[in-house]
C-alpha positions in Angstrom: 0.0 0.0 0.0 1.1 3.6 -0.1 0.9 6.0 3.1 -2.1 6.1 5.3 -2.3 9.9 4.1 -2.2 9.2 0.2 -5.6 7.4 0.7 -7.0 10.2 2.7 -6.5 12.6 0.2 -8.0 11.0 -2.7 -11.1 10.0 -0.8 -11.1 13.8 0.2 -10.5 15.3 -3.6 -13.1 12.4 -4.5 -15.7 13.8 -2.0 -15.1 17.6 -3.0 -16.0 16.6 -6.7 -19.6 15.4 -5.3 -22.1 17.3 -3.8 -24.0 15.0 -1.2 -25.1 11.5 -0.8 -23.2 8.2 -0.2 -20.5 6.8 -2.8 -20.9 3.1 -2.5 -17.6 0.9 -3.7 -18.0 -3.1 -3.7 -15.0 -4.9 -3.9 -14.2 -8.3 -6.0 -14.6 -11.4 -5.0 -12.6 -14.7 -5.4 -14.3 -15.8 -8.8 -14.1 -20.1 -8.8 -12.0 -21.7 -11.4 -14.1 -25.0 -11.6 -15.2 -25.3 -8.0 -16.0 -22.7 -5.1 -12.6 -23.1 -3.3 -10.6 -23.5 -6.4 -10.2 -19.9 -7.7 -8.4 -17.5 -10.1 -5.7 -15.1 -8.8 -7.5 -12.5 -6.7 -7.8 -8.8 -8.2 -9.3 -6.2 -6.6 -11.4 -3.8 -8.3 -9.0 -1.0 -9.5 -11.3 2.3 -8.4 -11.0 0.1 -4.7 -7.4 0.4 -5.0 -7.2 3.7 -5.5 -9.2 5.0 -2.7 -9.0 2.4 -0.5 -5.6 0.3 -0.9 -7.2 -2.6 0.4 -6.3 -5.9 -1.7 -8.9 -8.0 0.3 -11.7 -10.4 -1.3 -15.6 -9.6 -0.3 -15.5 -6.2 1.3 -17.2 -3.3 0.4 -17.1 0.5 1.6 -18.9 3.6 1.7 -17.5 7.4 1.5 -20.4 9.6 3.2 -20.2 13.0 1.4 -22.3 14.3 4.1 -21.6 13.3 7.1 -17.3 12.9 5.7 -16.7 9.9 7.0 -15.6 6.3 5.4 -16.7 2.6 6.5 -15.5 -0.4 5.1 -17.7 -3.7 5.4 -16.3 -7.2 5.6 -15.8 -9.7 8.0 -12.5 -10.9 10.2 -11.0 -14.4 9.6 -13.2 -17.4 11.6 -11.6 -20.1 12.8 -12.1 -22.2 9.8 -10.3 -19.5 8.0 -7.4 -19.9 10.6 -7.1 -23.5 10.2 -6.9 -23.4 6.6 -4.9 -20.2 5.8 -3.3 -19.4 8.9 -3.0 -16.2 10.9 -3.5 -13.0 8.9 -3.1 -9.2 9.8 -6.9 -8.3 10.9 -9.5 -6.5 8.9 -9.3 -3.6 10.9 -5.5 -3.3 10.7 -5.4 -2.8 7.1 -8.0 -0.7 7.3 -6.4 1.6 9.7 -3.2 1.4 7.3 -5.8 3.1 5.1 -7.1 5.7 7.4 -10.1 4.2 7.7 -10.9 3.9 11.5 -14.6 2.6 11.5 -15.2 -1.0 9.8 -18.3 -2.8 9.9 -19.2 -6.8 9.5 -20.4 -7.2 5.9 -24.1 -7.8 6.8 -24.3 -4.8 8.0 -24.2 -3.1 4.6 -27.2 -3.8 3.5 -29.1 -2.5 6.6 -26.9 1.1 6.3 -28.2 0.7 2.4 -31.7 0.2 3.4 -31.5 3.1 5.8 -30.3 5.5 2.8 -32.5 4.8 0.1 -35.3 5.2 3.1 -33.6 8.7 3.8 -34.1 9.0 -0.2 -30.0 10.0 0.3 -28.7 9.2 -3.0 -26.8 6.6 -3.9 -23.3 6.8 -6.4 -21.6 3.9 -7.6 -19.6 3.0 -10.4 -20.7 0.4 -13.5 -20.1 -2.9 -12.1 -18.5 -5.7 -14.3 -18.3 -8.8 -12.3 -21.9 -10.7 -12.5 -21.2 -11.0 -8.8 -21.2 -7.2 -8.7 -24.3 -7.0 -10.6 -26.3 -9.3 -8.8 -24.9 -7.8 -5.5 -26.0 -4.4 -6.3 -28.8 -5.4 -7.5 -29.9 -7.0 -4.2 -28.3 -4.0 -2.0 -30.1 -1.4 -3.9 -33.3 -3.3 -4.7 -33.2 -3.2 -8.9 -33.8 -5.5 -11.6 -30.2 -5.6 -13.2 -31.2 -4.3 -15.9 -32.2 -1.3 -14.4 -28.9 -0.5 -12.2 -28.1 3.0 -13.6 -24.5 4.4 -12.0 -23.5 7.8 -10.9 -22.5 9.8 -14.2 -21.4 12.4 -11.8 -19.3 9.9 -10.2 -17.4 8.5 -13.2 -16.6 12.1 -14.6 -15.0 12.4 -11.0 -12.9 9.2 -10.6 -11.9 9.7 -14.3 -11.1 13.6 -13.3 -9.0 12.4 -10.1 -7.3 8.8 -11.9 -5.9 10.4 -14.8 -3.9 12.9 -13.6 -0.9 10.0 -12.1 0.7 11.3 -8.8 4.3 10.8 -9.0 4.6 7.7 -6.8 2.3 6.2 -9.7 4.7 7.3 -12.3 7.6 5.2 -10.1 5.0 2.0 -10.5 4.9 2.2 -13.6 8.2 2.6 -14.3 8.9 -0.1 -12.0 6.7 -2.0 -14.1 8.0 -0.9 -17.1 11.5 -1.9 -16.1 10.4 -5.5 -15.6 8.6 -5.8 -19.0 11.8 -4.2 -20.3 14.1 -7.2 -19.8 11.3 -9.3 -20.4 10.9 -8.2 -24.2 14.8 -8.3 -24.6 14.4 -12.1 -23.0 11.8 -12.7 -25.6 14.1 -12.2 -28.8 17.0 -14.2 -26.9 14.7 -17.0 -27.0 12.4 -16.0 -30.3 14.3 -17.9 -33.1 13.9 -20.2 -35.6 12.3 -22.9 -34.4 10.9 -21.8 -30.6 7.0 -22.1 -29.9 5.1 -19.1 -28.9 4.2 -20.7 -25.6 8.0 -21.4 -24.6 8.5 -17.5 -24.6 5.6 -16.6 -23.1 6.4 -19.1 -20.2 10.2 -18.0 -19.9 8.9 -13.9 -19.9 6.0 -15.6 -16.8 9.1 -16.9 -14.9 11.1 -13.9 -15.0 8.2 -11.5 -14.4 7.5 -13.7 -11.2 11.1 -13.4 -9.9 10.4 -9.8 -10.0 7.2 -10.3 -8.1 5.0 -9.8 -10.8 2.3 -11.1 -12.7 1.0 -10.1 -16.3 -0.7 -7.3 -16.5 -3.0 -9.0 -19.4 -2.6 -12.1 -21.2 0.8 -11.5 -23.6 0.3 -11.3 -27.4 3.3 -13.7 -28.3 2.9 -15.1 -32.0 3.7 -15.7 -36.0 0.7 -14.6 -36.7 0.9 -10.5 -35.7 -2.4 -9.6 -37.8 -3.9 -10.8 -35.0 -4.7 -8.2 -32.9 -5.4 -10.0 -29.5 -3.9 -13.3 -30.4 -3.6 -15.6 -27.5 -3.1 -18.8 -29.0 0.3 -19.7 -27.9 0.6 -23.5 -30.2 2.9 -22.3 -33.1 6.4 -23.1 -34.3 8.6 -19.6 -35.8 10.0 -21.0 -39.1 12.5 -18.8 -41.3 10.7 -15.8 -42.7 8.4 -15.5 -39.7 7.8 -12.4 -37.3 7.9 -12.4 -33.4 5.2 -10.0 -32.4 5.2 -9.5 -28.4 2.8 -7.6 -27.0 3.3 -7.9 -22.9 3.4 -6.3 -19.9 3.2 -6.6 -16.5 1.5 -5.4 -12.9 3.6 -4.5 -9.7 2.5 -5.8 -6.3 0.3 -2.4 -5.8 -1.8 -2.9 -9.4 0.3 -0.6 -12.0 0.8 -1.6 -14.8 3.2 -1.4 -17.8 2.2 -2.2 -21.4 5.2 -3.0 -24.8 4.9 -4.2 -28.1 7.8 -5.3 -30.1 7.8 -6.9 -33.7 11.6 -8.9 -34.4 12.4 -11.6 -36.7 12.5 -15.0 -36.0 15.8 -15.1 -38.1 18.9 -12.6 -37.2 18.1 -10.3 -39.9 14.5 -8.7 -41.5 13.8 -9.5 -44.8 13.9 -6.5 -47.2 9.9 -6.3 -47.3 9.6 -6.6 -43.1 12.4 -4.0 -43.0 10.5 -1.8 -45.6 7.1 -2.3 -43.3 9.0 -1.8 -40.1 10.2 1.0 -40.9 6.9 2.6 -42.2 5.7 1.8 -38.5 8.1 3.2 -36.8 8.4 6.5 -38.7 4.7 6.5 -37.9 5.5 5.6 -34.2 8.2 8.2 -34.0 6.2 11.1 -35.8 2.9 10.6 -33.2 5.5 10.3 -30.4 6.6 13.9 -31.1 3.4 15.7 -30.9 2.5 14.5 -27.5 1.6 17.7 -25.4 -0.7 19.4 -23.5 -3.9 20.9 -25.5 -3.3 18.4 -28.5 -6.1 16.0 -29.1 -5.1 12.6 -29.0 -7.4 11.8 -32.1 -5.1 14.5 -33.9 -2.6 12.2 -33.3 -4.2 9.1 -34.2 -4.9 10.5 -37.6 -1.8 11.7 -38.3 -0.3 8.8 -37.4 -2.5 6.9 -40.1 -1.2 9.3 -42.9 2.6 8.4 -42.2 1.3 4.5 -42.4 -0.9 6.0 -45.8 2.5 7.7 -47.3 4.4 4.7 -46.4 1.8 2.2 -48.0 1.8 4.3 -50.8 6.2 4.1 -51.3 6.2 0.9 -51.8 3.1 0.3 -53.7 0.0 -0.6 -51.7 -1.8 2.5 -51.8 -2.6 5.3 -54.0 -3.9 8.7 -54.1 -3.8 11.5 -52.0 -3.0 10.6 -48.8 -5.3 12.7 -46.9 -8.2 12.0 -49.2 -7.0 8.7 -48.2 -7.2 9.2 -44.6 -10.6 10.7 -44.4 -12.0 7.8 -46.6 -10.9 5.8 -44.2 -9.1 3.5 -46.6 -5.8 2.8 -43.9 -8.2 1.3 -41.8 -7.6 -1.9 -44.3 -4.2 -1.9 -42.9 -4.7 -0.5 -39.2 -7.8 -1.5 -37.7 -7.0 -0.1 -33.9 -6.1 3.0 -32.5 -3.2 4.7 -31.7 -3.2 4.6 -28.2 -5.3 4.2 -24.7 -4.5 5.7 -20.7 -3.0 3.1 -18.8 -2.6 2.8 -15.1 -3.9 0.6 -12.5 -5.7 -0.5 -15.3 -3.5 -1.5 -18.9 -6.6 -0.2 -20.3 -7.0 2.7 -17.7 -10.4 2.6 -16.6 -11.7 0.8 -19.2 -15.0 -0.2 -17.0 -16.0 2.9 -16.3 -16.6 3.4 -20.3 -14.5 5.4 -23.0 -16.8 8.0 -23.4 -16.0 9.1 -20.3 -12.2 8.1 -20.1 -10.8 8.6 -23.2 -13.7 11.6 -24.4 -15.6 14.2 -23.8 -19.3 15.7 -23.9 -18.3 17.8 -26.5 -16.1 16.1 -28.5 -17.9 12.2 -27.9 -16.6 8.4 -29.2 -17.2 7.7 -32.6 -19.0 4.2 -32.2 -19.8 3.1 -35.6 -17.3 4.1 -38.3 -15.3 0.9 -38.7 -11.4 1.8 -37.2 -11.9 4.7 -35.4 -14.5 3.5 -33.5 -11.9 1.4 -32.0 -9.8 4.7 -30.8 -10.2 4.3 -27.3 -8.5 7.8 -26.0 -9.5 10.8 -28.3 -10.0 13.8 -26.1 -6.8 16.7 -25.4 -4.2 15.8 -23.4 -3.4 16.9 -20.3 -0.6 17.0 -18.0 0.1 14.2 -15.7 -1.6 11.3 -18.5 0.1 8.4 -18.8 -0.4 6.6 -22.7 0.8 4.4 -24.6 1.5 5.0 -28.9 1.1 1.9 -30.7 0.7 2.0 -34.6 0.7 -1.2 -36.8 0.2 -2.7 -40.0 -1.6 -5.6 -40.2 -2.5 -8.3 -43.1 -5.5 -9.8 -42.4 -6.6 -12.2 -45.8 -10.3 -12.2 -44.8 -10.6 -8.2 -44.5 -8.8 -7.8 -47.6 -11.2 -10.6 -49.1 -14.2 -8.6 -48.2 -12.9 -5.3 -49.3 -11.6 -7.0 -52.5 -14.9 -8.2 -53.4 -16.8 -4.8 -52.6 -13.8 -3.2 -55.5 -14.2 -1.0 -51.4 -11.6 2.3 -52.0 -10.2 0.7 -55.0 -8.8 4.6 -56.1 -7.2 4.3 -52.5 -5.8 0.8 -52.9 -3.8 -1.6 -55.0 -5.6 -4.8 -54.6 -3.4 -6.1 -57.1 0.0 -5.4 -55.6 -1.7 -6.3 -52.0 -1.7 -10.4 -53.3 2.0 -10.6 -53.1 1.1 -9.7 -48.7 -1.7 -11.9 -48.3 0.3 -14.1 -45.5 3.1 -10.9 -44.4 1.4 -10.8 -40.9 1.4 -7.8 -39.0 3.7 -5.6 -37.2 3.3 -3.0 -34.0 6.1 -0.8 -31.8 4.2 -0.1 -28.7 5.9 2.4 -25.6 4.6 4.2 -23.1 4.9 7.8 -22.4 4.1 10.1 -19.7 2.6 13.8 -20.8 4.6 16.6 -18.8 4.0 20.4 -18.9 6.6 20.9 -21.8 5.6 18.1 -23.7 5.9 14.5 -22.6 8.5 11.9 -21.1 9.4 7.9 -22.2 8.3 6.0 -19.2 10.8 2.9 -18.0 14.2 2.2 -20.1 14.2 2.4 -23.4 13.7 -0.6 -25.1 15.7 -1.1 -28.6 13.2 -0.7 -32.1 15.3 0.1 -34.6 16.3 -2.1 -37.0 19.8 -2.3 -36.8 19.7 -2.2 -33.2 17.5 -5.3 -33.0 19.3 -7.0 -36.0 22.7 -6.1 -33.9 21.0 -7.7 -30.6 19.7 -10.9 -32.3 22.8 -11.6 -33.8 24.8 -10.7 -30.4 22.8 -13.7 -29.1 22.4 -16.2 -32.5 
């Protein structure tokens, strides 16, 4: 946990964005694997974190904005707990390390939620995403699921207060950051000619454990790179294939860290890869340089897809003028994603809470339909004190192209022709994370080699 105080202050900036009324905060559960005392790693809700520090299965807690004070709810260990886990710091303890001095048991919540809603006090709480949440809520605040509307008012504010990263977030991440660091160079030591996907992953999993930590999402380790969230882990590199690695990890407190390298499985890049790595990372480097303060991150985004457009177009795969191009939305053939998201306690910073709210604003909302950008998680200006990550790509996929092709869809935009001799190139991303400062921004954790001759140089130190 950090300080007693850090805690203190959030709940306090956190109850100065609200005007009255009770900010209810349910913690995870352990979720069963294939029976009830068989369960997956435990994660606690990331919002819980953040106010509360508290890394502890089935509690819940309350911030009352009007009479300022904070209860958690849950229950101390039984002996049957004792027997079978041992000894534990108390409930109460950790919620003193918290600065919370009044806990509860947890059937006690519903009876402090009953008392509200018959006080007509009103009730904030976030979107839950667990079923267990759901239901929980559900029961607590007596609605149909389907009706459970959360606080907009208290999104905006945890979204106001979690973006802005204090600096002893900026040193988890970075401690984060330094893990996945040696973890990527460990990936192409090991990513030759002839490794499986899953040895790598399982070599990175060992190394990020010895570091005490865990992935931060389930890695992207494969031949097959036009896959955007490809976690099938069953192939062999052969000569002429692509490792694309896409992992990161989480410290101990939740932060998380979040890289994506593209090397060849041989010590060298063909002359086509090179060509097409080097068209992302022009595009990677050119985005990179406009981070600041006041620029809208879909600025970026779209700029970004006219250095991939101008790129396509030097070596023969597109045609026209680029920006013509662009505002067709004929790159999206080739880059499907956006540019970028926030990332945190979350990879995907508050993801759950919903990217109109995270990564937009009122004014300025999501685009949820047009096919690419709707996929742009983070749009709005940036300010100082975000943390994000850049990520352009090119990616291959022969069924998109299939569709298109059939449809003759942009054909003044691209060279269907030309784009046979790529059907099975695969796909290629250069992913870092940055942290936007008053001047402009800063690269988070070591820097991690992407050039080609620096990761030619490295594979070949190690062949």
């Amino acid at each position: 946990m950090f300080s007693k105080e850090t805690y203190i202050q959030r709940r306090a900036a956190l109850r100065n964005r609200l005007s009255s009324g009770i900010v209810l905060f349910l913690g995870n559960i352990d979720n069963p694997i294939n029976f009830k005392d068989n369960c997956y790693p435990f994660r606690q809700d990331s919002t819980f974190l953040y106010y509360f520090g508290l890394s502890v299965p089935f509690i819940a807690a309350i911030i009352d904005l009007d009479e300022d004070k904070s209860i958690v709810f849950g229950d101390e260990l039984s002996i049957d707990d004792i027997v079978w886990m041992g000894q534990q710091e108390t409930l109460q303890a950790k919620c003193t390390k918290s600065g919370v001095a009044q806990t509860s048991p947890s059937g006690s919540l519903s009876t402090f939620i009953q008392k509200a809603i018959d006080s007509k006090r009103t009730i904030h709480f976030l979107p839950p995403y667990q079923s267990s949440s759901k239901i929980r809520l559900s029961e607590l605040l007596q609605v149909p699921v389907s009706n459970l509307k959360p606080s907009v008012s208290l999104i905006k504010a945890v979204v106001a207060q979690r973006s802005i990263k204090e600096p002893q977030e900026i040193t988890e991440i970075e401690k984060a950051l330094q893990v996945a660091t040696e973890m990527h160079l460990l990936a192409m030591r090991l990513g030759n000619i002839g490794t499986k996907e899953y040895e790598i992953v399982n070599a990175m999993q060992h190394y990020a454990g010895d570091h005490n930590c865990s992935f931060a999402y389930p890695p992207i380790v494969t031949r097959h790179g036009e896959i955007l969230h490809n976690h099938h882990y069953h192939n062999t590199f052969g000569k002429g294939d692509m490792v694309l690695n896409d992992s990161g990890v989480e410290t101990s407190l939740g932060y998380a860290s979040d890289l994506t390298r593209t090397f060849p499985a041989d010590t060298t890049f063909t002359p086509l890869q090179r060509d097409m790595y080097q068209i992302v990372l022009d595009s990677f480097e050119s985005s990179r340089n406009l981070l600041q303060p006041g620029v809208s991150f879909k600025s970026i985004h779209l700029h970004a897809t006219e250095i991939l457009v101008q790129g396509l177009k030097d070596i023969g795969l597109m045609r026209g003028n680029v920006a013509d191009a662009v505002a067709a939305h004929a790159h999206s053939l080739f880059f499907q994603c956006g540019l970028g998201h926030m990332m945190g306690l979350d990879v995907h910073d508050m993801e759950d809470l919903g990217e109109q709210y995270v990564g937009y604003t009122d004014e300025n909302p999501k685009d949820t339909t047009t096919f690419g950008i709707k996929s742009l998680r983070l749009g709005k200006e940036l300010e100082a004190g975000y943390v994000l990550t850049i990520e352009p790509g090119i990616y291959i996929i022969p069924e998109l192209i299939d569709i298109w092709q059939a449809e003759n869809k942009l054909a003044e935009f691209i060279n269907y022709d030309k784009l046979k001799e790529f059907r099975h190139f695969g796909g290629i991303r250069i992913e870092d994370n940055f942290l936007i400062t008053p001047e402009g921004y800063r690269l988070l954790g070591p820097e991690l080699i992407k050039s080609v001759e620096d990761i030619e140089n490295y594979k070949q130190a190690y062949a």
